[in-house]
N, C-alpha and C positions, 0 to 999 in steps of 0.2 A: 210928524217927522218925515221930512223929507227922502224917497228912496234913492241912490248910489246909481249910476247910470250906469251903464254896460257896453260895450264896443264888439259889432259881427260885423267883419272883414269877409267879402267874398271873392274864391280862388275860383275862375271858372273853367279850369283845365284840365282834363282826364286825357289819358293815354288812350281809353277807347270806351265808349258809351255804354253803359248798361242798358239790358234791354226794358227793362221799368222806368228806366229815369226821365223825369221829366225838367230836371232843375237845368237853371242855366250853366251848359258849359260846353266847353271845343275841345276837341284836339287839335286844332292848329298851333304849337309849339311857337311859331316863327315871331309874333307876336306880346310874347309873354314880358319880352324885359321893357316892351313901350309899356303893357298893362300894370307891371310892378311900378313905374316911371310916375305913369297917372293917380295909382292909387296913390301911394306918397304923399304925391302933387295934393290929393284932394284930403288926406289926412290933417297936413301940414296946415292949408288952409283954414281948416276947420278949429286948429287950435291958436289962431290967431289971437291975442286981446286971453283972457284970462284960462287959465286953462281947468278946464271940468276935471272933476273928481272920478275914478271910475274904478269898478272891483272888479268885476269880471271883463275878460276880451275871449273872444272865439274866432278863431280864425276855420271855417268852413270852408266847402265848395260842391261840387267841382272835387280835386283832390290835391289838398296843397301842400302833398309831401311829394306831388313829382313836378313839385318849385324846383328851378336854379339854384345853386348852391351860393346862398349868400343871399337869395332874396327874402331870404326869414327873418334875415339878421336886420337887412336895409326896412324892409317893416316895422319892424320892433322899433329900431331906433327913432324912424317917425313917429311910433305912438309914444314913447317917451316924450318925446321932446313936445309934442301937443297933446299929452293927457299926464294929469296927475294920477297915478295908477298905483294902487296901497300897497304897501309892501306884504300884504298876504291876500292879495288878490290871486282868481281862480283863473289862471290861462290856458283853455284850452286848443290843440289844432289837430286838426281832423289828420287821417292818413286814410291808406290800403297798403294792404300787407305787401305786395309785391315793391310798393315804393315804401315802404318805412325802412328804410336803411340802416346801418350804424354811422353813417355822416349825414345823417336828415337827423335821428334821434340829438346827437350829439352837438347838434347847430340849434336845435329848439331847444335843447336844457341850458346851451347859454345863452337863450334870449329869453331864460325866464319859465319859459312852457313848464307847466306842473300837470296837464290833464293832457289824454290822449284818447281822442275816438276813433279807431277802429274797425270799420264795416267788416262781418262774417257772412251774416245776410242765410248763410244755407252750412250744414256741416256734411254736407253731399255733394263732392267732388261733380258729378255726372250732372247735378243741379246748377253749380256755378259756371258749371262752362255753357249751359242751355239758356242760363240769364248773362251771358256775356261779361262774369267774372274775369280779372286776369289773374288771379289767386288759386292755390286749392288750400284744403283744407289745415295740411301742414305748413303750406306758409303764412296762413293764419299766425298757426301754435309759436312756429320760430318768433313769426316778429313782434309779439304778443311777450315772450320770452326776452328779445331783445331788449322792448322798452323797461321793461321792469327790470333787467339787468342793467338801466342807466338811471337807477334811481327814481324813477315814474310809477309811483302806486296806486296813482287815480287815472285807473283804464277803465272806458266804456267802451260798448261795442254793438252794434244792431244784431236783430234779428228781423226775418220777414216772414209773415205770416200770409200761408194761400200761395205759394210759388211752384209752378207747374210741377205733376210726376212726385210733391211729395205727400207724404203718409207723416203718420201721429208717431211713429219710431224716428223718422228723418228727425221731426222738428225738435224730438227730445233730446238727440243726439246733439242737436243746435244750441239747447239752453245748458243742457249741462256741459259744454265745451266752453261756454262763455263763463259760466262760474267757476270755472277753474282758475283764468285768470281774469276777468272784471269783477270788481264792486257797482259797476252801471252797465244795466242793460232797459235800451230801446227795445219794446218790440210792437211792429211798424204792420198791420192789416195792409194785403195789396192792393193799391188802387192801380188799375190800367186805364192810364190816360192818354188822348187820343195823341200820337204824333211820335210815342214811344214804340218801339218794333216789338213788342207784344200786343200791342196795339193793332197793330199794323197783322197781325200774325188771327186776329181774331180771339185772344185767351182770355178767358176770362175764371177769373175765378170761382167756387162753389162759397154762398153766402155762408151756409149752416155748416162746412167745415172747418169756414175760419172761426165761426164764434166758439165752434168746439176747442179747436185747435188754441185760442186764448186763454178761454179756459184752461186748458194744460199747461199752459205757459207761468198761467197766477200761481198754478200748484204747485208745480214744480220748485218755482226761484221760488214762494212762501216758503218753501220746505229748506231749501236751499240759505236762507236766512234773508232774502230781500222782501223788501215793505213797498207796495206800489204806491208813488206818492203822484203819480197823475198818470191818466187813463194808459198811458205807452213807456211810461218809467217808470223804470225799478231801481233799489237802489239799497245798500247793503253798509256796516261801518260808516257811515254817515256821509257817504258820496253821493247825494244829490247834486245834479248840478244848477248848480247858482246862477248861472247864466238862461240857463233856460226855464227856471225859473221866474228871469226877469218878465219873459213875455206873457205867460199865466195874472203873472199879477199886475199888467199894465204899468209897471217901472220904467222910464225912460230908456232908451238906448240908443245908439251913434250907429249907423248903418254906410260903408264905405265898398265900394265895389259893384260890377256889370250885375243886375237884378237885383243888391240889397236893401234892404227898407231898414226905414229910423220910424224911433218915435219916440217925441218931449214928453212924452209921460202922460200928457195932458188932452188935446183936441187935436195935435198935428201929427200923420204920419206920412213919411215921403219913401219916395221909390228911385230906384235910376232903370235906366234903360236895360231889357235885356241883352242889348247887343256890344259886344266885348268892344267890337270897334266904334261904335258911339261915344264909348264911356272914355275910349283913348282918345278920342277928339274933342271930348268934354264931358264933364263929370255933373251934367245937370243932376236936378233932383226936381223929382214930381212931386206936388204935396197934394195933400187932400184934408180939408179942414174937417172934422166930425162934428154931427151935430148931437145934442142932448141925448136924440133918442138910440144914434150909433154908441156912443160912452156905452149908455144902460144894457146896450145889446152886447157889447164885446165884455163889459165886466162881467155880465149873467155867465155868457158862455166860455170864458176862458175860466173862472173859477170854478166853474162846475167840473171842467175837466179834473180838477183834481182832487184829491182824497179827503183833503177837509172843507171841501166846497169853498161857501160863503159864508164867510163872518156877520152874522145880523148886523152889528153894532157901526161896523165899516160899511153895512149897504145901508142901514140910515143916516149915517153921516155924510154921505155921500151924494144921496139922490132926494128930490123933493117929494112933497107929498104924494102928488099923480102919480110918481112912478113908482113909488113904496105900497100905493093900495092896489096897482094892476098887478103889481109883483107880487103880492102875499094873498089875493083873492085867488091869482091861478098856483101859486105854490101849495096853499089850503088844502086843493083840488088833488093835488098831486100827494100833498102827504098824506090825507084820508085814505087816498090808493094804497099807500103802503109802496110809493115811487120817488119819495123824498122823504129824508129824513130832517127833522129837526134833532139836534142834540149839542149840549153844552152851548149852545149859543150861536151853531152854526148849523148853516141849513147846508145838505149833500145829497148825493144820489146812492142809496145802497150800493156796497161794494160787487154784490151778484149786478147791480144793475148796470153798472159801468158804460159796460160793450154795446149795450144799447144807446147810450147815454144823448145821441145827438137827437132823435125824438121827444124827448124830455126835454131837452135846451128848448127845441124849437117849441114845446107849449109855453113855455117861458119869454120868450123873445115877442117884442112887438114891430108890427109889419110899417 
């Protein structure tokens, strides 16, 4: 059986740069209704000739609740019109607290929008403004309060883990503000990558604080009533998100926007350009065809990220014999270790072993 494709739409606009972020996006405002104009343009296109079936749509960035009023609308109605979209399909769009308004909320509940992500990031005022937040900590709480007073029950929300000046009280302060009001929480190990102004600042984070610091995180929302179901989501009343779970289990998806990537499910994934005005002068798309041995590597390592690994019965049906005996010679190796489990039919990485998890992949993965 065939899996349902999925649609991520990229907004690449902020009011003002985080100092971690490294994803595509501007503040140049001035631009934005040619970039809504293009996207459109490159949606419409794409559903030319029959139109694809799809459950999930996300609309990320960037931050695309400080869109134009009515660019949500003019979105949506292009993916209508070129995707057949189920009528209990999971739509989520990203926000920040300072721009989730009560007419941003109330233009996404008529276009459909059922899921709302949220960045918190830190529940320490003195934190968010040293990582160039334009939020504090109660405008969090309010717009948090907002959406669920529009009828939006399915709120997620980040957390970051290793961000300068905090301690094991800050971040607990951080998880349990979020289960107050999310049923999904991300939480995100800092990486400081180069070009970002902590970067630039020299910070770097302490390794063994963050793994500590994880740890507190599993305990905490475990306690809390969340089940991690892949190594940085958690997820509580059965709000996993479905969309991001497409990419774990290499499920097609339609990638539209300045840096998004698609992918057929199968051997092709393509990219666009990171630059906002490229994309408004044209909407190319980079492909990259994968070869046998790329498949085997991105299935090893995207299933393992998550709680019930790999399915034996789907990795033999799926891969030929060479790659079933290098794969289960060095799994062997790993679960004599007591570093992989085999159980009920599925091979994983113990749950303590998680946070480690990407040296594990890599004995797994072939060069």
């Amino acid at each position: 059986m065939s899996l349902k494709a999925g649609v991520y739409i990229h907004i690449p606009f902020c009011k003002a740069r985080c100092h971690y972020c490294a994803f595509v996006s501007s503040t140049d405002f001035s631009v934005m209704k040619d970039y809504v104009s293009a996207l459109r343009g490159e949606i419409l296109s794409c559903g030319r000739g029959v139109k694809a079936n799809v459950d999930t749509v996300y609309i990320g960035g960037g931050t695309p609740s400080c869109l134009y009023r009515g660019a949500l609308t003019d979105i949506f109605k292009a993916l209508v019109e070129a995707f057949d979209i189920d009528s209990g399909a999971e739509i989520t769009v990203e926000a920040n607290p300072e721009s989730c308004t009560d007419e941003f909320i109330k233009e996404a509940v008529s276009c459909g929008v059922n899921r709302i992500s949220m960045g918190l990031q830190s529940a320490c005022d003195r934190t968010l403004k040293k990582i160039g937040r334009l939020h504090d900590v109660n405008g969090f709480i309010d717009a948090a309060r907002l959406v669920r007073s529009h009828g939006i029950t399915n709120v997620s929300s980040d957390i970051i883990i290793g961000l300068p000046d905090e301690g094991e009280s800050d971040f607990k302060r951080a998880v349990n503000l979020v289960a107050e009001y999310c049923d999904h929480v991300s939480v995100y190990a800092l990486t400081v990558e180069e070009g970002t102004e902590l970067f630039r600042r020299g910070y770097k984070p302490d390794d063994d604080a963050v793994a500590d610091l994880y740890e507190v995180a599993c305990k905490t929302l475990y306690s809390l009533g969340y089940k991690r179901y892949e190594v940085s989501n958690f997820a509580r009343n059965g709000k996993v998100s479905k969309h991001n779970s497409k990419y774990w289990r290499r499920a097609p998806y339609y990638g539209f926007g300045a840096g998004a990537h698609g992918f057929d499910g199968g051997k092709i994934r393509y990219y666009h350009s990171d630059s906002v005005k490229e994309y408004i002068q044209s909407a190319k798309v980079f492909k990259e065809i994968l070869s046998d041995k790329d498949i085997y590597n991105e299935y090893v390592m995207l299933a393992l990220r998550t709680e019930t690994g790999i399915a034996r019965d789907d990795f033999i049906s799926r891969f030929g014999e060479a790659f079933r005996r290098e794969f289960f010679e060095r799994a062997d190796v790993l679960n004599k270790q007591g570093l992989l489990l085999y159980e009920n039919g599925f091979i994983l990485i113990p749950p303590e072993k998680m946070f480690v998890m990407n040296s594990l992949i890599e004995e797994l993965m072939l060069d």
